[in-house]
Structure formats: structure tokens, C-alpha cells
C-alpha positions as CSV (number, residue, x, y, z in Angstrom):
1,X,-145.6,32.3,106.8
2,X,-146.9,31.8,103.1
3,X,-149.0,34.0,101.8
4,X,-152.3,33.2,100.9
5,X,-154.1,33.2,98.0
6,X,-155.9,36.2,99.0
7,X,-152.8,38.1,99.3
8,X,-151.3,37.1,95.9
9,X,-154.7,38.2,94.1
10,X,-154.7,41.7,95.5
11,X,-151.1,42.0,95.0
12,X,-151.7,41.1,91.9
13,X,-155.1,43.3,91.2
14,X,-152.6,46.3,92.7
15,X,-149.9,45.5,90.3
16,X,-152.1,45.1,87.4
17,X,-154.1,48.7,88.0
18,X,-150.4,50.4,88.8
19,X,-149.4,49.3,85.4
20,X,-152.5,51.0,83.9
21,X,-152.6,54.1,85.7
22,X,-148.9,54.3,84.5
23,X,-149.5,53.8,81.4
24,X,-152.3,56.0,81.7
25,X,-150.4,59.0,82.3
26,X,-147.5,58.5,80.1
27,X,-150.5,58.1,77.4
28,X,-151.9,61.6,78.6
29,X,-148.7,63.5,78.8
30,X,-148.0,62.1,75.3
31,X,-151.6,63.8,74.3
32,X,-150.6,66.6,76.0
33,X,-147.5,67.5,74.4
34,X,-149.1,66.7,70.9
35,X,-151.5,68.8,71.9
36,X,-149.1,71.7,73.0
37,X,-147.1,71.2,69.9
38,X,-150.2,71.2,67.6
39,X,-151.0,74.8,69.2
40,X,-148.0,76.5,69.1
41,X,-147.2,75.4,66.0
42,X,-151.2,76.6,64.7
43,X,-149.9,80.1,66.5
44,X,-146.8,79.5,64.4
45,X,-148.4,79.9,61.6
46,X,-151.3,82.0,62.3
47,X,-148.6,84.6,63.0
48,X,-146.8,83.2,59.5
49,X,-149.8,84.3,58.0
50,X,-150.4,87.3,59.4
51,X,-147.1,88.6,58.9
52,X,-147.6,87.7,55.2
53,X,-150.6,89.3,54.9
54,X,-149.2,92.7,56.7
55,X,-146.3,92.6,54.3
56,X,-148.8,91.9,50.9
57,X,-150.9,95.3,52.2
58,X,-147.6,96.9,52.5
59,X,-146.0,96.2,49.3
60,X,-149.3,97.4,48.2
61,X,-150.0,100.2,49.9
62,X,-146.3,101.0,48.8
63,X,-147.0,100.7,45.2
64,X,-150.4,103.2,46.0
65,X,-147.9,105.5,47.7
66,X,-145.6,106.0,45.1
67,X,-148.3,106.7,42.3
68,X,-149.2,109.6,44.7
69,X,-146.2,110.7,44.8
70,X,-145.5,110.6,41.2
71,X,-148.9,112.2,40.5
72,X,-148.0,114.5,42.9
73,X,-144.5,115.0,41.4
74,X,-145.9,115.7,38.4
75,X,-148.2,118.6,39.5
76,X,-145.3,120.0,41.0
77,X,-143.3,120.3,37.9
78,X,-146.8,121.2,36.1
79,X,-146.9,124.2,38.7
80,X,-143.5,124.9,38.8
81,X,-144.0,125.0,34.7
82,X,-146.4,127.7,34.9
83,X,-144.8,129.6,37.7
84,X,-141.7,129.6,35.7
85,X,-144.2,130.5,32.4
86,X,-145.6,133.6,34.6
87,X,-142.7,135.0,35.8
88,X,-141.3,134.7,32.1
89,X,-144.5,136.9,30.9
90,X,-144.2,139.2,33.5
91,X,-140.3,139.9,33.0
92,X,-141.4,140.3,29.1
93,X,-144.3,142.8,30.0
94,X,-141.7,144.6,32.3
95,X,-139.5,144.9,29.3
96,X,-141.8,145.8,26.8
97,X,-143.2,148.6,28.6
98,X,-139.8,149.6,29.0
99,X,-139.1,149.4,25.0
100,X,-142.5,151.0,24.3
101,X,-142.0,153.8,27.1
102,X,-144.9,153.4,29.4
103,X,-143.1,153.3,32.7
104,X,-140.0,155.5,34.3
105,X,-136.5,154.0,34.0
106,X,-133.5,154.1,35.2
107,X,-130.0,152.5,35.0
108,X,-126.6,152.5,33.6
109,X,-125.5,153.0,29.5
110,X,-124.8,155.5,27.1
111,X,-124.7,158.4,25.5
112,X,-124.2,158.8,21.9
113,X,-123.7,162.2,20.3
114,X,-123.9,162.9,16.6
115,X,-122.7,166.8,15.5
116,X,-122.4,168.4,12.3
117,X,-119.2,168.2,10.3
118,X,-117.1,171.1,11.5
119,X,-114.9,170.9,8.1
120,X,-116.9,171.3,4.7
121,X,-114.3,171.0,1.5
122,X,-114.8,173.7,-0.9
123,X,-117.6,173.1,-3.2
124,X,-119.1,169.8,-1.7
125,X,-123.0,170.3,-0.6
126,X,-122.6,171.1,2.8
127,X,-126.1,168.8,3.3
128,X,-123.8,165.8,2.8
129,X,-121.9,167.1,6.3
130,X,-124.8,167.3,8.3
131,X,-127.1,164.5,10.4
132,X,-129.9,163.6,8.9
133,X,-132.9,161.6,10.3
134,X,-131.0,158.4,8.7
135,X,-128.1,158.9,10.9
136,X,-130.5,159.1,14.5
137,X,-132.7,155.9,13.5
138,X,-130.0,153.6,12.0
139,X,-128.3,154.6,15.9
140,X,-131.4,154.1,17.5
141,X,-131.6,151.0,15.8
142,X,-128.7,149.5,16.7
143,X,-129.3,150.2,20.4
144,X,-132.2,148.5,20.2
145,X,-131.2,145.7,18.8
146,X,-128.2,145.2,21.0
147,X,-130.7,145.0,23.9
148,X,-131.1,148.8,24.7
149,X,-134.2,149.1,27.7
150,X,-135.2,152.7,26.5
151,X,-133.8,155.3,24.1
152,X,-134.5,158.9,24.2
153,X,-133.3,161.8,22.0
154,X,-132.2,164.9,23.4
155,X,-134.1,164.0,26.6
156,X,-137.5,162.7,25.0
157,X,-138.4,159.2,25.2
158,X,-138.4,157.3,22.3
159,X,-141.5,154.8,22.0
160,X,-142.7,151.8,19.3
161,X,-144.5,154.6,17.2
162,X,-142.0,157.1,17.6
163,X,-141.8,159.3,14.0
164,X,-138.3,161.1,13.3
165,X,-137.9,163.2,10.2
166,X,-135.9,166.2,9.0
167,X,-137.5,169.4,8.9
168,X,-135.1,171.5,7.1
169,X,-132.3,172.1,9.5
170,X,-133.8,171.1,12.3
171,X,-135.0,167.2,12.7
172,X,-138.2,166.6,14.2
173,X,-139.3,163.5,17.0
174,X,-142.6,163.3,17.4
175,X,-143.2,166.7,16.5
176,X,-140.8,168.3,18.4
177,X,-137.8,169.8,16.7
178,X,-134.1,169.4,17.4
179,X,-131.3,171.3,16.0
180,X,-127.8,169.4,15.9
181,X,-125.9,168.2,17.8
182,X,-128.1,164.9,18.9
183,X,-127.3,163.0,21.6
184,X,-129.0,159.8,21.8
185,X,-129.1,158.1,25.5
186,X,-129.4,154.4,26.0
187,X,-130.3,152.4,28.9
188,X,-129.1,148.8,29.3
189,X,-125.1,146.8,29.6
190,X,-123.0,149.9,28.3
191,X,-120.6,147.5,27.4
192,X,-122.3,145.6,24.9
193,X,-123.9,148.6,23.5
194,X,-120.7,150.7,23.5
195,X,-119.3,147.5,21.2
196,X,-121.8,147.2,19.4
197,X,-121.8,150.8,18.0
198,X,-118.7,150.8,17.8
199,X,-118.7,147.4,15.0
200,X,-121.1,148.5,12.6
201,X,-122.3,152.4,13.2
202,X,-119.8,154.6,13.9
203,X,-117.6,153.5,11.3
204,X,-120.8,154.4,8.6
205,X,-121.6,157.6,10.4
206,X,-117.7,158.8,10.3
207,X,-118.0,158.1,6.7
208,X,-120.9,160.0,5.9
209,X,-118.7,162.6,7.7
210,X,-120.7,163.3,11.3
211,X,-118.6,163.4,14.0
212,X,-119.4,161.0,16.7
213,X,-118.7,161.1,20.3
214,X,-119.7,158.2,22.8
215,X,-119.8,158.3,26.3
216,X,-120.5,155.8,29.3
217,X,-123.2,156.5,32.2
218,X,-123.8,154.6,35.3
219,X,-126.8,156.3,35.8
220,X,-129.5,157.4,33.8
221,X,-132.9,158.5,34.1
222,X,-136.2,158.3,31.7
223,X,-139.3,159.4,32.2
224,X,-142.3,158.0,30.4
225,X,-143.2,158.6,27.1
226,X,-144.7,161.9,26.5
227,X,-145.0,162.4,30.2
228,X,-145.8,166.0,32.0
229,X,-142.5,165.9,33.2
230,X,-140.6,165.1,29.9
């Protein structure tokens, strides 16, 4: 049987439409992966964005960060500064009332005792053989100066104003009088005080004939300057 025209046109009609609504969804599948690859690839580079935007507020926060901490560095040593200042003055207050005689101490050093010649040669001014005020202050000196922390004589504290004269035989500190021999105590490093004696005075006081006797202490005790107990 042929087919008739009738046939042929609606096979034709069919034919026609399939071929549209083929292309027709290859043309919207196309759209639709352009349009899937435009999105991801706009969320691709909103998150681009935002990542470069978290790491410009980090860099900057960093660079606010560490001029805190350099501010705050510098307080620290500025602190530290003045801590370091304060303990200085107090440590220099300690030792000053120490050196002036305000306050008890106690510690090692040494004892320095100064006596009368025993030998006078025949007609030589037996004055000449005898310690004199001289001979106490150039050792108190000395002490001092070799980093002594307090100095008495015969047992009384000797302060900044201290006054030591010779009152005939006797010598006087402070008003109160002494008859030889003199033993002048020293608080502080023995050793560097027994040296430094031992360089400079002893040799001056030997020739001025007093005889000199020096002794090390581990422990010694002062009480303040013209206390009730001294």
C-alpha cells in the first residue's frame, strides 16, 4: 500500500517538530551550563575577593598589632628603667645610712689597732712615738674609701660629722675620750680592706713609729650612731 499524502505530511510535520524540540534542548542545556559556569565562576571570585579582602585587614591589623606591641615594649623597658632606677636609690639610701650611722649593722671585716711605740730612743720627743688624731683619721679614711659600710672607734660609731682631736694624751671622738691603744673596726669585704691598708697606711704609720696590728672578723656588730646602747 502507498502511503498517502496525508501520511507523508504528518510524518513530515512529526519529523520537522522532533528536530526542533531537539534542538531545543541541546540549545537549553547549552544555556544551562553557561549559566552554571557563569555562577560558579562569580562564586569563584566572590570568594577571590573575599579572601583578598580578609588577608588586606590582616596584614593590617598586623601592622596595628605590632605598634602595640612596640609601644607596649617600650613601656616595659621605660618601667623596667625606673624599677631598676628605684632599686638603685634605695640600695644607695641603704648605704648611706650605713656610712652616716643611722641604722644598726652588722657583717664581716676588720679590726685595726694602733698602740703607742713601746721603744722611745734616748732623747727623741717621746710625742713623735705616740698616735695622734692624724694617725685614726688617715685609717678611717682609707676604710672608707676602700668601701668600708661603717667604722667605729673603740666601739663608738663613727658618722659624716664625726670630730676626732687630741686632747693631750688622750684623743677625743665626738667628745668622748680615748687613751691608746685604738682599735678601729670596719665593716665590709675584709679582704679588700685588709689590702688596702696594708698598700698605703701601715707602711706610713710604722714609719711614724706606731705599732700596728690588723685582724680579720666574720662578724661584727654596730649600733647606731650615738645610740642608748652605744
Amino acid at each position: 500500500m502507498k502511503p498517502t499524502g496525508k501520511y507523508v505530511f504528518f510524518s513530515i510535520i512529526m519529523l520537522v517538530t522532533g528536530f526542533f524540540l531537539s534542538y531545543s534542548y541541546q540549545i537549553t542545556k547549552k544555556e544551562a551550563a553557561t549559566h552554571e559556569s557563569n555562577s560558579q565562576w562569580k562564586q569563584e571570585d566572590g570568594l577571590r575577593s573575599d579572601i583578598l579582602s580578609t588577608q588586606k585587614t590582616n596584614r593590617k591589623l598586623n601592622g596595628e598589632l605590632k605598634k602595640i606591641q612596640l609601644q607596649i615594649q617600650k613601656r616595659e623597658n621605660k618601667l623596667a628603667d625606673q624599677e631598676k632606677k628605684s632599686y638603685n636609690l634605695v640600695e644607695d639610701l641603704k648605704k648611706m645610712r650605713k656610712v652616716v650611722g643611722s641604722v644598726k649593722v652588722k657583717g664581716p671585716g676588720i679590726e685595726v689597732t694602733l698602740s703607742d711605740s713601746s721603744y722611745v730612743p734616748d732623747g727623741d720627743n717621746p710625742n713623735n712615738y705616740i698616735v695622734h688624731e692624724e694617725h685614726i683619721r688617715s685609717v678611717i679614711y682609707e676604710m672608707l674609701v676602700s668601701g668600708a659600710e661603717a667604722v667605729a672607734v673603740n666601739g663608738q660609731r663613727i658618722s659624716h660629722s664625726s670630730y676626732i682631736a687630741c686632747v693631750g694624751p688622750v684623743v677625743s671622738v665626738d667628745g668622748n675620750q680615748y687613751p691608746a691603744p685604738f682599735t678601729i673596726t670596719a665593716i665590709g669585704d675584709k679582704s679588700v680592706l685588709g689590702k688596702s691598708l696594708n698598700l698605703s697606711v701601715v707602711s706610713d704609720l710604722v714609719n711614724d713609729g706606731i705599732d700596728v696590728r690588723i685582724a680579720t672578723k666574720d662578724d661584727i656588730t654596730m649600733d647606731p650612731y650615738l645610740s642608748k646602747e652605744g
